[in-house]
C-alpha positions in Angstrom: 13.1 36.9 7.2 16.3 35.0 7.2 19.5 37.0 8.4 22.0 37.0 5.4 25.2 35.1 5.6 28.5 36.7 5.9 31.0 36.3 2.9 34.4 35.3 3.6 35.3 38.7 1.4 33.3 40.5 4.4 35.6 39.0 7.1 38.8 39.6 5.5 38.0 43.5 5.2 36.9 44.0 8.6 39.9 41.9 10.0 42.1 44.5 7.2 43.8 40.8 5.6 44.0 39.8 2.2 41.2 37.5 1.2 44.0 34.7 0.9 44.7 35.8 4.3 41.3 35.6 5.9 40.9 32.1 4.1 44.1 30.4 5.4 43.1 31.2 8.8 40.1 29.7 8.9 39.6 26.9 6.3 43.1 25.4 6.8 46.2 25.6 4.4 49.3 23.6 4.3 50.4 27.6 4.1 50.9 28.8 7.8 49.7 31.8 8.8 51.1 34.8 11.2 49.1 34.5 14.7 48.4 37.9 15.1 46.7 37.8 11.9 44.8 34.8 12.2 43.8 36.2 16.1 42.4 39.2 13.7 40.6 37.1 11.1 39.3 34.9 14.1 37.9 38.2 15.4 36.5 39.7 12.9 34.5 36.0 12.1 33.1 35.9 15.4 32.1 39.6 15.5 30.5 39.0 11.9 28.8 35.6 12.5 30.6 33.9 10.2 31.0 30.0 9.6 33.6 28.8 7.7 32.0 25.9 4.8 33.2 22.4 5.8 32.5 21.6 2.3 35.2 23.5 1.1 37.4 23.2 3.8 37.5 19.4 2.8 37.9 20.2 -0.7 41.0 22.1 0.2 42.5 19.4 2.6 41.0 16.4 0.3 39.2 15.4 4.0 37.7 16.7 6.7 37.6 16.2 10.4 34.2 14.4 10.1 34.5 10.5 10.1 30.9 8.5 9.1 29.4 5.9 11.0 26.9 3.8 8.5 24.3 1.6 10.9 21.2 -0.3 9.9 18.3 0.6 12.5 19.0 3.4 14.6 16.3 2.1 17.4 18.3 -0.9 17.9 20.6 -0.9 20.7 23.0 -3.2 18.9 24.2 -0.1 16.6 23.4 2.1 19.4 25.9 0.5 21.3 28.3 0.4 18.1 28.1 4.0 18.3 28.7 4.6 21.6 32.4 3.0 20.7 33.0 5.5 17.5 32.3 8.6 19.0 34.3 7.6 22.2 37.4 7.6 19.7 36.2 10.5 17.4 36.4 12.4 20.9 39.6 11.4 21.7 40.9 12.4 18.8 39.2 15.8 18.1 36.5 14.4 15.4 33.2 14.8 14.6 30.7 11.8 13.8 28.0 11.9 11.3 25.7 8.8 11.3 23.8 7.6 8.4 21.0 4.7 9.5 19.5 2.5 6.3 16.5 1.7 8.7 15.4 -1.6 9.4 16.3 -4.2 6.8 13.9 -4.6 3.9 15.3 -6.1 1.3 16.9 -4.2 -2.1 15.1 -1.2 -0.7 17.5 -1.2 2.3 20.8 -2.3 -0.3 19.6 1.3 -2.4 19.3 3.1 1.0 22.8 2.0 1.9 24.7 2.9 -1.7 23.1 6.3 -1.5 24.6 7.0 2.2 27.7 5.9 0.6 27.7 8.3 -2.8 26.8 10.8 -0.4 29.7 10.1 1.9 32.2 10.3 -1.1 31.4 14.0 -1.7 31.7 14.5 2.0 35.1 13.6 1.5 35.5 12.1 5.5 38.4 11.5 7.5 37.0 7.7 7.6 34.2 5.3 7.3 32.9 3.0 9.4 30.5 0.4 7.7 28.3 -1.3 10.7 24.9 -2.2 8.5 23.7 -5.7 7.8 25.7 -6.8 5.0 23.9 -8.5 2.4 25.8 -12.0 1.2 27.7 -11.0 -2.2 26.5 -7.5 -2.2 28.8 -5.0 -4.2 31.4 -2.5 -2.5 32.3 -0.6 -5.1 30.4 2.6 -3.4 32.5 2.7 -0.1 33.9 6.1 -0.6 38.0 5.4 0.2 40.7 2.9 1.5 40.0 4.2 5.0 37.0 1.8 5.5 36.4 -0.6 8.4 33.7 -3.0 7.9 31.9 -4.7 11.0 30.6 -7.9 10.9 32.0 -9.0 7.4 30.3 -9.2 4.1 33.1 -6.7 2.5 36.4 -9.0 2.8 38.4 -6.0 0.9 38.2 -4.1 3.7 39.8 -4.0 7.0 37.0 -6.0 9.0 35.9 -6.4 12.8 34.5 -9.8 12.3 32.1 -10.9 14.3 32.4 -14.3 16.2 28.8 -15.1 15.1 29.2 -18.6 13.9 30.8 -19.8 16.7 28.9 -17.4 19.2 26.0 -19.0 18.3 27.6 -22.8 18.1 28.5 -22.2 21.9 25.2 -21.4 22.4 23.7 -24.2 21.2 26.5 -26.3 23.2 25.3 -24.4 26.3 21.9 -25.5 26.0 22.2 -28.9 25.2 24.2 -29.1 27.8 21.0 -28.2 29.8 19.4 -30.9 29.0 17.7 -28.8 25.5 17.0 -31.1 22.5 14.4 -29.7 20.6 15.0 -26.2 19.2 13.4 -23.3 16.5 15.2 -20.9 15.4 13.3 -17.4 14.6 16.0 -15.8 12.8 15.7 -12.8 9.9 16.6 -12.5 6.1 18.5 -15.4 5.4 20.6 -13.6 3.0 21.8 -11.2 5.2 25.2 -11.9 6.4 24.8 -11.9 10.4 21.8 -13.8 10.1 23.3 -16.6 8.0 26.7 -17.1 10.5 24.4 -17.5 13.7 21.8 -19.8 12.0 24.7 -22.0 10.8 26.9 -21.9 13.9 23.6 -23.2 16.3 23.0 -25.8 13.6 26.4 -26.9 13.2 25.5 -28.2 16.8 22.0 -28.4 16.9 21.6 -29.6 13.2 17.4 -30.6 13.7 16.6 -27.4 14.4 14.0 -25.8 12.6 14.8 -21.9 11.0 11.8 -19.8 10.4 12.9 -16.3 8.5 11.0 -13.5 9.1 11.7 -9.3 9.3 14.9 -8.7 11.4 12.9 -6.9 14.1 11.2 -7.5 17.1 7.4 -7.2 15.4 8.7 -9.5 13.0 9.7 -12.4 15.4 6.5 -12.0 16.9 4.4 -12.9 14.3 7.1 -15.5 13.2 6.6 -17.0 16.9 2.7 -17.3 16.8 2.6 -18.8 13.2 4.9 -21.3 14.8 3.1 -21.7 17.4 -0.3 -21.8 15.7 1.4 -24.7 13.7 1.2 -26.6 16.6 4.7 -26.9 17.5 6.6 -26.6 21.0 10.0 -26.8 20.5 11.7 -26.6 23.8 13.6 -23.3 23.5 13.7 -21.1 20.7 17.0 -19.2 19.8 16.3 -15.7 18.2 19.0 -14.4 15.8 18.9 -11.2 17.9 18.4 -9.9 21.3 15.5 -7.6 20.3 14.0 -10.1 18.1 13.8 -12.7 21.1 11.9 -10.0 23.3 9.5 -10.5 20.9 9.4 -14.2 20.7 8.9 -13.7 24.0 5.7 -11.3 23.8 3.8 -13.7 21.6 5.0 -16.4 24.2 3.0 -14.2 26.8 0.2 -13.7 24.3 -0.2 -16.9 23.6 -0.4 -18.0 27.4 3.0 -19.5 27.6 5.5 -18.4 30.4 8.9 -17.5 28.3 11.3 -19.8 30.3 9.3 -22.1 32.2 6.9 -23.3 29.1 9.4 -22.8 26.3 12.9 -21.6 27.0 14.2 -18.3 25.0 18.1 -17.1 24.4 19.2 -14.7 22.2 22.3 -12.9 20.7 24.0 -9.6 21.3 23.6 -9.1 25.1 22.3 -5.7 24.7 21.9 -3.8 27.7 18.3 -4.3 28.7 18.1 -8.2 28.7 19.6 -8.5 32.2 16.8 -7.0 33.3 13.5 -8.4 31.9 11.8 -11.0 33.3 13.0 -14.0 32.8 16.3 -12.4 32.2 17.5 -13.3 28.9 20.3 -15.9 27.6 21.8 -14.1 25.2 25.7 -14.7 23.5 27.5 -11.2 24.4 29.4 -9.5 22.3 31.8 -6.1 23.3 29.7 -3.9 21.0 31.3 -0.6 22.0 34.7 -2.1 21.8 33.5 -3.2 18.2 33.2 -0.1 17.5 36.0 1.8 19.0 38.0 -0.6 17.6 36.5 -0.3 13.7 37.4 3.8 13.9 40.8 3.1 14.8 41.3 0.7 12.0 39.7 3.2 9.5 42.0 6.0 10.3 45.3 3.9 10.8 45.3 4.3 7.1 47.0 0.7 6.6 44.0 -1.3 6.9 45.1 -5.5 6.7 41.9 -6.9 4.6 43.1 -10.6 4.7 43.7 -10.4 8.2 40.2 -9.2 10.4 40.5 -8.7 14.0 38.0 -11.3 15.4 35.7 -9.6 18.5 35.3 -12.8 20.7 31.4 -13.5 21.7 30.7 -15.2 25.5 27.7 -16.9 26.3 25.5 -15.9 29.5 23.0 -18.2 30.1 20.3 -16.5 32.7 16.8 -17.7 33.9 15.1 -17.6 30.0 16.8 -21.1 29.6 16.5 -23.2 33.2 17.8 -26.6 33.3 16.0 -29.4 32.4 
């Protein structure tokens, strides 16, 4: 049997405070309240068990000391790392995080999942938002929930943006490699109207223009299967750029299943330079971004409360080739 919950009533007789009292002290009021009576109505909480409602704490204050972190799939150490950044600033400044993941990316499925994390976040009523899903190209953003929004990656330009330098991330890239000695490239990338997937497919073919794009699901089983269709198609491009670090480790699995050597057979680079890729074998080219920075950064935009739309902060990407994409 559940224990009942103590009513705020409850705690303001035992503490011997006016119900006004008892609720100043604990859900916050522009009103301030004596210290000796709040020390009493603290008291008398603790002794009851009672937990003041955030709800209607941030009702009272129109916001709360929560600020929302929105990511795409939470197993992917790309908005892992994100998050790692957020709550490093949430801490520093005595807030809490909540994160709401749309899951992997499937289509208007995943643009439902994200506007009903947003309606949900309005009622919330948080300090700040930060917005780190894959944007869809010309999806709405009438749903983010205030003007305290910072938007990584684009996709929402009235919004104070960390924007991505995936175009020409991915154009060095494809400098990098031809400069190798790498002409023939495929590109395994994921929905093409997603807006991440779209900037790195067109910066590596603003360089590399021949390259063939296969679209598939924006995940590692997806590039996969993406890789052995290509390869059951009979063709053996060079090196193969994934979109995505954890989409090239599985362009590199169907390599291996397929009896290629990921490097020495057909080269492999991705994008992100997630933690891990330094250390499988062959160690991954990848186009590194300072994901954690990204998002430290976003928070403080979001709560500066003067966010610049037409002017995004630009996180600067650096390529790192490794021994996935040996000269030629």
């Amino acid at each position: 049997m559940n224990e009942r919950v103590p009513t705020l009533s409850e705690v303001a007789a035992h503490a011997g405070v006016s119900l006004a009292t008892a609720s100043r002290a604990l859900n916050g009021s522009a009103r301030t309240v004596n210290p000796e009576l709040r020390d009493r109505v603290l008291a008398s909480a603790g002794a009851l068990g009672y937990s003041a409602n955030l709800q209607a704490q941030a009702v009272a204050r129109g916001t709360s000391n929560v600020v929302a972190l929105v990511v795409g799939d939470i197993a992917d150490p790309y908005f892992a790392a994100i998050a790692s950044g957020v709550v490093r600033v949430a801490d520093e400044r005595g807030l809490v995080v909540t994160i709401s993941a749309t899951g992997p990316y499937v289509g208007d499925a995943s643009v439902e999942r994200e506007r009903s994390a947003l309606t949900a976040l309005r009622g919330q009523r948080p300090r700040a938002v930060v917005l780190a899903s894959s944007r869809v190209v010309g999806a709405p953003t009438s749903d983010l929930p205030s003007r305290r929004v910072a938007v990584i990656g684009g996709g929402a330009s009235e919004f104070a943006t960390v924007d991505v330098d995936n175009r020409a991330g991915a154009a060095a890239l494809a400098t990098e490699l031809q400069a190798r000695g790498y002409r023939d490239f495929a590109i395994v990338a994921g929905p093409e109207e997603l807006v991440t997937v779209r900037d790195r497919v067109e910066g590596f073919r603003s360089v590399a223009s021949s390259s063939d794009v296969v679209h598939t699901e924006f995940s590692r089983e997806g590039a996969e299967r993406a890789t052995a269709e290509l390869l059951a198609s009979d063709k053996r491009p060079e090196c193969i750029f994934a979109v995505s670090d954890v989409m090239a480790l599985g362009v590199m699995a169907a390599l291996r299943k397929a009896g290629i050597t990921p490097g020495t057979g057909i080269a492999v680079a991705g994008f992100d330079d997630i933690p891990l890729v330094a250390d499988v074998t062959p160690a991954l080219t990848s186009v590194a971004l300072p994901l954690a920075d990204i998002g430290a950064h976003a928070l403080n935009l979001a709560l500066s409360g003067h966010p610049e739309p037409s002017t995004p902060t630009v996180a600067a990407a650096q390529v790192r080739l490794r021994a996935s994409t040996p000269a030629l």
